[in-house]
C-alpha atoms as a printed R data frame, in Angstrom:
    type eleno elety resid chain resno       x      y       z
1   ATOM     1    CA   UNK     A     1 103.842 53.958 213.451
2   ATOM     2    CA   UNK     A     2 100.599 52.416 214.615
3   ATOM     3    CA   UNK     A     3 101.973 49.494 215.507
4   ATOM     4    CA   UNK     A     4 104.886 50.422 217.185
5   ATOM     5    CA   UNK     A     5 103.004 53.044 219.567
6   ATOM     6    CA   UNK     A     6 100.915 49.763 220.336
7   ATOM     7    CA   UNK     A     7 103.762 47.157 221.267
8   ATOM     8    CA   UNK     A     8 105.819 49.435 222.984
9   ATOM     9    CA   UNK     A     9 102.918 51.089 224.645
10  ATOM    10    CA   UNK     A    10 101.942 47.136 226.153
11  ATOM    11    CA   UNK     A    11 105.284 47.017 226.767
12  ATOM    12    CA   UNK     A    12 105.781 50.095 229.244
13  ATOM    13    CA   UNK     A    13 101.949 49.487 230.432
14  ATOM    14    CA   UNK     A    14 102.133 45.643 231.043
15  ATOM    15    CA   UNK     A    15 105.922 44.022 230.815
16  ATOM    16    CA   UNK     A    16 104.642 41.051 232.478
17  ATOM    17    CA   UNK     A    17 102.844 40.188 229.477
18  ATOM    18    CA   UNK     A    18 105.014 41.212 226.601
19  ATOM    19    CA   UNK     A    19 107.804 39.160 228.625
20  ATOM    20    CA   UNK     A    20 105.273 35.915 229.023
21  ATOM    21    CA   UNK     A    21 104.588 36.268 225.486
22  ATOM    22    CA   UNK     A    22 108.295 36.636 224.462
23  ATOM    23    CA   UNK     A    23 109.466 33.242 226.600
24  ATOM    24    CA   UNK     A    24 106.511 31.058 224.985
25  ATOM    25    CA   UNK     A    25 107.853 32.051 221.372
26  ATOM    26    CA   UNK     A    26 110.848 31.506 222.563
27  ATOM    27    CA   UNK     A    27 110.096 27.865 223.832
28  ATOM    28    CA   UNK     A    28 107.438 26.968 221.641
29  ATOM    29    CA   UNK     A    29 109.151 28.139 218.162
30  ATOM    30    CA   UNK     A    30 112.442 27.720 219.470
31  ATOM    31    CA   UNK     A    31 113.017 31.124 218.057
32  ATOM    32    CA   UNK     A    32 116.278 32.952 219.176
33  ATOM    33    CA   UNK     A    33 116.931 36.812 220.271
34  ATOM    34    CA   UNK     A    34 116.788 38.189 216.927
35  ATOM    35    CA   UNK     A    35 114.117 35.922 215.302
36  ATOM    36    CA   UNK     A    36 111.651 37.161 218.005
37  ATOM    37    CA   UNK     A    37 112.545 40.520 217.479
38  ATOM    38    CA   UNK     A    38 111.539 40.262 213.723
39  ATOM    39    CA   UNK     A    39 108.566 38.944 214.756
40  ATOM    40    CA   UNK     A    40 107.560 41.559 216.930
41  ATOM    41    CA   UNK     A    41 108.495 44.512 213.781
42  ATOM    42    CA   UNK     A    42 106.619 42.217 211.295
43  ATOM    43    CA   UNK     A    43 103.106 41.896 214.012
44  ATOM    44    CA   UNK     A    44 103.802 45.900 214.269
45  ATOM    45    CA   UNK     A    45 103.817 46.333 210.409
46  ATOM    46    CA   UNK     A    46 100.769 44.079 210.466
47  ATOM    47    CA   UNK     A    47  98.775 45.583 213.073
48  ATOM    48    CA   UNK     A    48  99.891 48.983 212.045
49  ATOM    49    CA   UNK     A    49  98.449 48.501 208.575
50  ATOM    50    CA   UNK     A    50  95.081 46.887 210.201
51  ATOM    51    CA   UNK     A    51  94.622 50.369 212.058
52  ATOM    52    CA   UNK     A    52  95.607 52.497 208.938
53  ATOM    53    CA   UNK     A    53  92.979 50.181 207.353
54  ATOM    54    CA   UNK     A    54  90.303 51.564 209.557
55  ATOM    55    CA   UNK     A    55  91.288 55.132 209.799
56  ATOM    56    CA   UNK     A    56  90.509 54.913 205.895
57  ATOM    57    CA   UNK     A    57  87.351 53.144 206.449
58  ATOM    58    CA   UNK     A    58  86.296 55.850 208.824
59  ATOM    59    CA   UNK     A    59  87.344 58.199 206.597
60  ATOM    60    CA   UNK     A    60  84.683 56.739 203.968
61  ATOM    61    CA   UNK     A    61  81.827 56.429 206.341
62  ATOM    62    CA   UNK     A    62  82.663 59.995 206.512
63  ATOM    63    CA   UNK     A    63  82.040 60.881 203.519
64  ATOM    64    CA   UNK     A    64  78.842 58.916 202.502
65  ATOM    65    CA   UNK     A    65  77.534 60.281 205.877
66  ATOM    66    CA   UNK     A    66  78.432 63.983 204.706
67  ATOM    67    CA   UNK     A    67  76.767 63.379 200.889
68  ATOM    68    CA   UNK     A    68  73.547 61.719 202.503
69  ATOM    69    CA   UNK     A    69  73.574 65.330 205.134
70  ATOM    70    CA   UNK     A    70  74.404 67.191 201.740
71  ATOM    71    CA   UNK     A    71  71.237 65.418 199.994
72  ATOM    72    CA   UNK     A    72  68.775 65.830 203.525
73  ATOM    73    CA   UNK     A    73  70.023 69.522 203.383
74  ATOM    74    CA   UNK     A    74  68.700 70.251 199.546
75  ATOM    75    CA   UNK     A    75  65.927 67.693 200.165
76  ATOM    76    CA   UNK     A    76  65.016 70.349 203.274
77  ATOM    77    CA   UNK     A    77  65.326 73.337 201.399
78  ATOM    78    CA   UNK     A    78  63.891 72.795 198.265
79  ATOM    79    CA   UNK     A    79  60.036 70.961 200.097
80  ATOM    80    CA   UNK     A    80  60.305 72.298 203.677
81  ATOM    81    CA   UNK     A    81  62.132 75.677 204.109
82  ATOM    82    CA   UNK     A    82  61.330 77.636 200.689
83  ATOM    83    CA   UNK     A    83  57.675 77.202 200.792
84  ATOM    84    CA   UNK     A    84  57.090 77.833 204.534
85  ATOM    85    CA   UNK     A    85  59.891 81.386 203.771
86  ATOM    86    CA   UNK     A    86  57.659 82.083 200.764
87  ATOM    87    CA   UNK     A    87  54.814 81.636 202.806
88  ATOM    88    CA   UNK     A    88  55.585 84.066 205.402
89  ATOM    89    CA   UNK     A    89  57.321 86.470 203.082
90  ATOM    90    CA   UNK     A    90  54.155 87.314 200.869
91  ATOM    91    CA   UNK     A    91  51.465 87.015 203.751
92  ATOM    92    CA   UNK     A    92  48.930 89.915 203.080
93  ATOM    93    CA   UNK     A    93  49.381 93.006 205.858
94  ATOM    94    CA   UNK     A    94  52.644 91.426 207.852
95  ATOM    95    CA   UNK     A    95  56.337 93.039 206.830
96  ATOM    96    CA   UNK     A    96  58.966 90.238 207.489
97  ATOM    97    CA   UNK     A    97  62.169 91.282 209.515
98  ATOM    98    CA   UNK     A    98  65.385 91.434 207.631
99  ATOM    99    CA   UNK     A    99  66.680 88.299 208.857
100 ATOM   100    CA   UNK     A   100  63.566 86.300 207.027
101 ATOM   101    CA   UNK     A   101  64.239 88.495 204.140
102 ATOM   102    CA   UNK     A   102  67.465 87.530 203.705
103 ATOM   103    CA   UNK     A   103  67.200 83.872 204.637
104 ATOM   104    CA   UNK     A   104  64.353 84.140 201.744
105 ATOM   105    CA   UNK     A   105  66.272 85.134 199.112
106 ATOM   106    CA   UNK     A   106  69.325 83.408 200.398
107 ATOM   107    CA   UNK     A   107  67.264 79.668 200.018
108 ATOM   108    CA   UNK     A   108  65.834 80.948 196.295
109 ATOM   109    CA   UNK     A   109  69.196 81.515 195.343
110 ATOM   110    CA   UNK     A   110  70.652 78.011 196.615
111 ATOM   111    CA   UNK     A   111  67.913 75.920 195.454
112 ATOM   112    CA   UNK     A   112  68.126 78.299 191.914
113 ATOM   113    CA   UNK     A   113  71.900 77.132 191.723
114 ATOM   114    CA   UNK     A   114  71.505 73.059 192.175
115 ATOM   115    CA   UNK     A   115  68.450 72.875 189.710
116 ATOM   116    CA   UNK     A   116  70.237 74.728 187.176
117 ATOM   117    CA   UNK     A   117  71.598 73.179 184.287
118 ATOM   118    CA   UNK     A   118  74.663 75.763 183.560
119 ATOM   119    CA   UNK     A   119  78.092 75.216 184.149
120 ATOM   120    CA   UNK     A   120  79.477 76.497 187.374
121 ATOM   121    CA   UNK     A   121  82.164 79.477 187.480
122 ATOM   122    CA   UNK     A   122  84.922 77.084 188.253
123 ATOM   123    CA   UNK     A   123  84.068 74.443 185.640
124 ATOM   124    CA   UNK     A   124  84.107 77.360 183.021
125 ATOM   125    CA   UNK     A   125  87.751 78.450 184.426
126 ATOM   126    CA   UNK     A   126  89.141 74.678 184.320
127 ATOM   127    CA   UNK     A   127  87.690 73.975 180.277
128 ATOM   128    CA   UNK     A   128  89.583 77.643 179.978
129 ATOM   129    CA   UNK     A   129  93.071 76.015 181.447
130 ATOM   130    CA   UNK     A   130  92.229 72.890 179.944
131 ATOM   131    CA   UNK     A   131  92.377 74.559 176.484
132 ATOM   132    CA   UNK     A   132  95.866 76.405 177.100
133 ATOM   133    CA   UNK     A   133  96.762 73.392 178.646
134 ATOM   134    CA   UNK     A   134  96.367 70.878 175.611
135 ATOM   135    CA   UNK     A   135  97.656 73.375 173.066
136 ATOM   136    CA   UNK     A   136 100.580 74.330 174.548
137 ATOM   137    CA   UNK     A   137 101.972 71.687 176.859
138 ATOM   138    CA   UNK     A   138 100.670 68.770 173.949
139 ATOM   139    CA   UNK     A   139 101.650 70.383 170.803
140 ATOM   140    CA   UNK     A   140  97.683 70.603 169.883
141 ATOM   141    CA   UNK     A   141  96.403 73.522 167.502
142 ATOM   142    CA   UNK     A   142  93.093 74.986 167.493
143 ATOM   143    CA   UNK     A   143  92.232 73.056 164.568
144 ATOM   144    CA   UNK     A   144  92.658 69.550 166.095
145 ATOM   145    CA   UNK     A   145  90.317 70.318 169.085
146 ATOM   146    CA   UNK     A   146  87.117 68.751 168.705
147 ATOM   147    CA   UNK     A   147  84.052 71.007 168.710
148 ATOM   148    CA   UNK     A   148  82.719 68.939 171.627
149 ATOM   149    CA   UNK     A   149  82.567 69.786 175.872
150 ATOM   150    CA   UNK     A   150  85.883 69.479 177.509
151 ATOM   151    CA   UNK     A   151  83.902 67.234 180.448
152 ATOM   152    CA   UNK     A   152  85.390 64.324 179.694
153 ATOM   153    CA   UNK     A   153  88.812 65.121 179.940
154 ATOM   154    CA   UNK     A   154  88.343 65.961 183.703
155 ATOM   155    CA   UNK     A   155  88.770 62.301 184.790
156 ATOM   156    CA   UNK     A   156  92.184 62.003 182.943
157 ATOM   157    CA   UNK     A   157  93.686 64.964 182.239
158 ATOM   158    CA   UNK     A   158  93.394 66.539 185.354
159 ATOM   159    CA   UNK     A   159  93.945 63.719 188.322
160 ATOM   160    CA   UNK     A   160  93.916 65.103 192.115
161 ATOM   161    CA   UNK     A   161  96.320 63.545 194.135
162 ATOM   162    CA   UNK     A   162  96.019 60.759 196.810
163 ATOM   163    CA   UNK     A   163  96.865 63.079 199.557
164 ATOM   164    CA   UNK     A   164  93.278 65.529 198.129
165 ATOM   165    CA   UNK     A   165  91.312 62.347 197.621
166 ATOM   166    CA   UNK     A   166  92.096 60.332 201.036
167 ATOM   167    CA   UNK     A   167  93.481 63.203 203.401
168 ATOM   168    CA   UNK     A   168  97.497 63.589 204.669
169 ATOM   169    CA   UNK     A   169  99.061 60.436 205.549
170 ATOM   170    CA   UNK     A   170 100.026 62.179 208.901
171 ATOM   171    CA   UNK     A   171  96.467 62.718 210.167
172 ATOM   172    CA   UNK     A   172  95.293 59.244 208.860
173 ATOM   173    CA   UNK     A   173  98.716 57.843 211.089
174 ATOM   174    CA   UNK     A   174  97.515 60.034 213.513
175 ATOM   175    CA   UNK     A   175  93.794 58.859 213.468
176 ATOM   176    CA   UNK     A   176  95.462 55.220 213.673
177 ATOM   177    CA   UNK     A   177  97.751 55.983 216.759
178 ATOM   178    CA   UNK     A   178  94.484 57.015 218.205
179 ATOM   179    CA   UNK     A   179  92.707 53.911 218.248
180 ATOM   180    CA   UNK     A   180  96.083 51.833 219.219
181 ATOM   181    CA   UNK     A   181  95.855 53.674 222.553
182 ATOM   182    CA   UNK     A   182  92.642 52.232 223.090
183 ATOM   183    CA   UNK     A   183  93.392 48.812 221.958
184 ATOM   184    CA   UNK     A   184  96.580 49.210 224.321
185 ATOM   185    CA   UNK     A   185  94.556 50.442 227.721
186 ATOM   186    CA   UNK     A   186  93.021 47.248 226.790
187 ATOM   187    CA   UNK     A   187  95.679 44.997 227.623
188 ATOM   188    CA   UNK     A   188  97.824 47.236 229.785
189 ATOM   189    CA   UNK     A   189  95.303 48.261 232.778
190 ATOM   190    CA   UNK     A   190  98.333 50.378 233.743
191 ATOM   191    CA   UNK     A   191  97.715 52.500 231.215
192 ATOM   192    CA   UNK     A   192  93.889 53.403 231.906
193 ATOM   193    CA   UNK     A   193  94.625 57.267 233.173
194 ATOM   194    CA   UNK     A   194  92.789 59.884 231.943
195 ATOM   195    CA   UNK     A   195  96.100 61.685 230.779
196 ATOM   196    CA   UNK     A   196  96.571 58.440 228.328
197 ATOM   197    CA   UNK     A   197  93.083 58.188 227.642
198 ATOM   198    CA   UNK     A   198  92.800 61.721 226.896
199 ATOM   199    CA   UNK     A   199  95.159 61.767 224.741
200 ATOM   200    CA   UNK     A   200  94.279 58.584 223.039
201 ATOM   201    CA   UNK     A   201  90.868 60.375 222.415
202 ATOM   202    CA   UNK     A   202  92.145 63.470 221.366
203 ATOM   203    CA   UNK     A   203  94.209 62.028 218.654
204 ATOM   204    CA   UNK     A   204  90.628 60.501 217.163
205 ATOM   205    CA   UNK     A   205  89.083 63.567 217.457
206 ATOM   206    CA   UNK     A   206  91.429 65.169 215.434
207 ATOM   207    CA   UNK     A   207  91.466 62.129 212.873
208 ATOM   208    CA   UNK     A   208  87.351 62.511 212.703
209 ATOM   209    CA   UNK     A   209  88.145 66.216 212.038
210 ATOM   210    CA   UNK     A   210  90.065 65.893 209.390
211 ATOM   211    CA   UNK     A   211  88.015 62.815 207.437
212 ATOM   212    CA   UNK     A   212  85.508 65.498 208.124
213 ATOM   213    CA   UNK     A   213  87.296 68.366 206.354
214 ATOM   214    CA   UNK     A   214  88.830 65.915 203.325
215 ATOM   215    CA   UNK     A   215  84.507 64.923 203.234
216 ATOM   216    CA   UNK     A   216  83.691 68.149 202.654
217 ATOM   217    CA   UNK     A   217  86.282 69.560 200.463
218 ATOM   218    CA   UNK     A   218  84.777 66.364 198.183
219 ATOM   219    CA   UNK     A   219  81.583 65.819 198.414
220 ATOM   220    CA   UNK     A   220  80.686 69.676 199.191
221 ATOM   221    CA   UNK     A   221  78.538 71.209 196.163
222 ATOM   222    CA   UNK     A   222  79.245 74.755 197.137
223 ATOM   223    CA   UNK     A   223  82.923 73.636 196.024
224 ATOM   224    CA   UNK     A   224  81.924 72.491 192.720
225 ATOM   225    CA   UNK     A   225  84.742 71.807 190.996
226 ATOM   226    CA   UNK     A   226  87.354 73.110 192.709
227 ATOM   227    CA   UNK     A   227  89.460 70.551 192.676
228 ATOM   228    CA   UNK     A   228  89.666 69.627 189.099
229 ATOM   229    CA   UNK     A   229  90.549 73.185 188.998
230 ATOM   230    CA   UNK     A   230  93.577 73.140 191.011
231 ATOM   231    CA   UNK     A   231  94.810 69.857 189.471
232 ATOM   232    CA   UNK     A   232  94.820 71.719 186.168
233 ATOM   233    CA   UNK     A   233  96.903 74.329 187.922
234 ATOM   234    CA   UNK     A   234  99.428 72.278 188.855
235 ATOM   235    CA   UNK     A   235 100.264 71.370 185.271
236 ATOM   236    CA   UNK     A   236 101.296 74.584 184.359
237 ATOM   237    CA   UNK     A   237 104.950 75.931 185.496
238 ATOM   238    CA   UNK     A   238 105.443 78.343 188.494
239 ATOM   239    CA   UNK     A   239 105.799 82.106 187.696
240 ATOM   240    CA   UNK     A   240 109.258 82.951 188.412
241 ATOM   241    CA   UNK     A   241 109.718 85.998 190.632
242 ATOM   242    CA   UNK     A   242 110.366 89.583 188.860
243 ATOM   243    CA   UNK     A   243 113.286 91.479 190.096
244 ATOM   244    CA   UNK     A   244 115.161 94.561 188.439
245 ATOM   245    CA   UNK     A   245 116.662 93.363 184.928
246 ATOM   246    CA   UNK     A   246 120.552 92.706 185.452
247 ATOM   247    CA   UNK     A   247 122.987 95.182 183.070
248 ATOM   248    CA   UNK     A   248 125.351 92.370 180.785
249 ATOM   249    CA   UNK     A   249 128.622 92.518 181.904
250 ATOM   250    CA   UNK     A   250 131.597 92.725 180.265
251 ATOM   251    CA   UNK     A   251 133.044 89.750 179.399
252 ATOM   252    CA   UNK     A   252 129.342 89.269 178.127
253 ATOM   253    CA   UNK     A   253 129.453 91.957 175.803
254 ATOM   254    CA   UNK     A   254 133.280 91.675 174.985
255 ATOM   255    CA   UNK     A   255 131.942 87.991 173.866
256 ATOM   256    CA   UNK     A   256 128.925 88.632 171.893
257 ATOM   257    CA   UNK     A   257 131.043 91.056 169.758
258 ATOM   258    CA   UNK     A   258 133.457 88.120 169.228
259 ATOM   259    CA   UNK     A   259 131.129 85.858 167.809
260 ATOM   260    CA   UNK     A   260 129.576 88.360 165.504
């Protein structure tokens, strides 16, 4: 889709050149109508995957920009924040306002959480799952499970999905079609309005948004593991819907009889 929006964006911004560039394939290659046509799809597939390329590479500076803000942010709390809060919390003759109260307690129990050592609520739900999981859906008995942690079954027994790890293909396409509107104002000069710019930029935007959400959903420790959790969920088959039990009808009953 990239690619396409590119070519055919040159081609309604600059014909001149898309026709120039035609005739000298044409004439140089000796390629006929058709030939050049498949050239053109195969340079859209090409640059196409180039800008889905970097949409994913954005999407991974993302992230290692969101874990390094996720380390600054402990790093903050734990030497700058909770000493100066317990500071001015337990100064001698000075009651703090609510707000510093709360913001007090509210750091002591963060920094608590990432220096302790226990599993998180949602790790102890997935070994839970886990468990039901392997004895039910893998024939397993309580015997055969090893008196060990569940941990590392969470890299293969319960795998996220491409579409949790790297974000919807939509929004990545999206992110891509972005950029090609750039790289098309480039050589269409036609094209350089602020409507088409605009909405070149606004398609980023909402790309960067969305590498930003898939970042945080990931690298976010607040999540913990969240996501394992859902995979595990997955595994297990939907509840079907109650509704009032159905009387047996007749030729139900009339049969039942007949085979006893």
């Amino acid at each position: 889709m990239p690619g396409m929006f590119l070519e055919f964006s040159i081609l309604l911004g600059n014909p001149d050149l898309a026709c120039r560039l035609a005739l000298r394939t044409q004439e140089g290659f000796g390629f006929g109508r058709y030939l050049t046509l498949f050239v053109g799809l195969f340079l859209a597939f090409v640059i196409g995957n180039a800008l889905m390329l970097l949409s994913g590479l954005i999407l991974d500076v993302v992230e290692l920009a969101y874990r390094f803000s996720v380390f600054l942010r402990e790093q903050f709390d734990s030497r700058v924040l909770l000493p100066l809060l317990t500071k001015l919390t337990h100064r001698q003759g000075w009651t703090p306002p609510k707000w510093v109260s709360a913001l007090f307690l509210g750091t002591v129990k963060k920094v608590g959480r990432r220096a302790s050592t226990e599993p998180t609520p949602e790790y102890l739900w997935w070994e839970t799952l886990a468990k039901q999981l392997l004895l039910k859906r893998y024939g397993l008995t309580e015997k055969s499970l090893p008196y060990t942690s569940f941990h590392p079954l969470q890299a293969v027994l319960t795998t996220p999905t491409a579409e949790e790890f790297r974000g919807s293909m939509l929004m990545n396409a999206s992110h891509a079609t972005g950029w090609a509107a750039l790289v098309a104002s480039y050589f269409a000069p036609a094209l350089r309005t602020k409507w088409y710019i605009a909405f070149g930029l606004f398609l980023i935007a909402s790309g960067l948004l969305h590498a930003y959400r898939v970042a945080k959903y990931l690298s976010d420790p607040d999540l913990g593991d969240s996501l394992r959790l859902q995979a595990v969920l997955r595994e297990f088959p939907k509840l079907r819907p109650s509704g009032p039990a159905q009387p047996p009808r007749e030729d139900d009953a009339d049969k039942g009889e007949g085979e006893l």
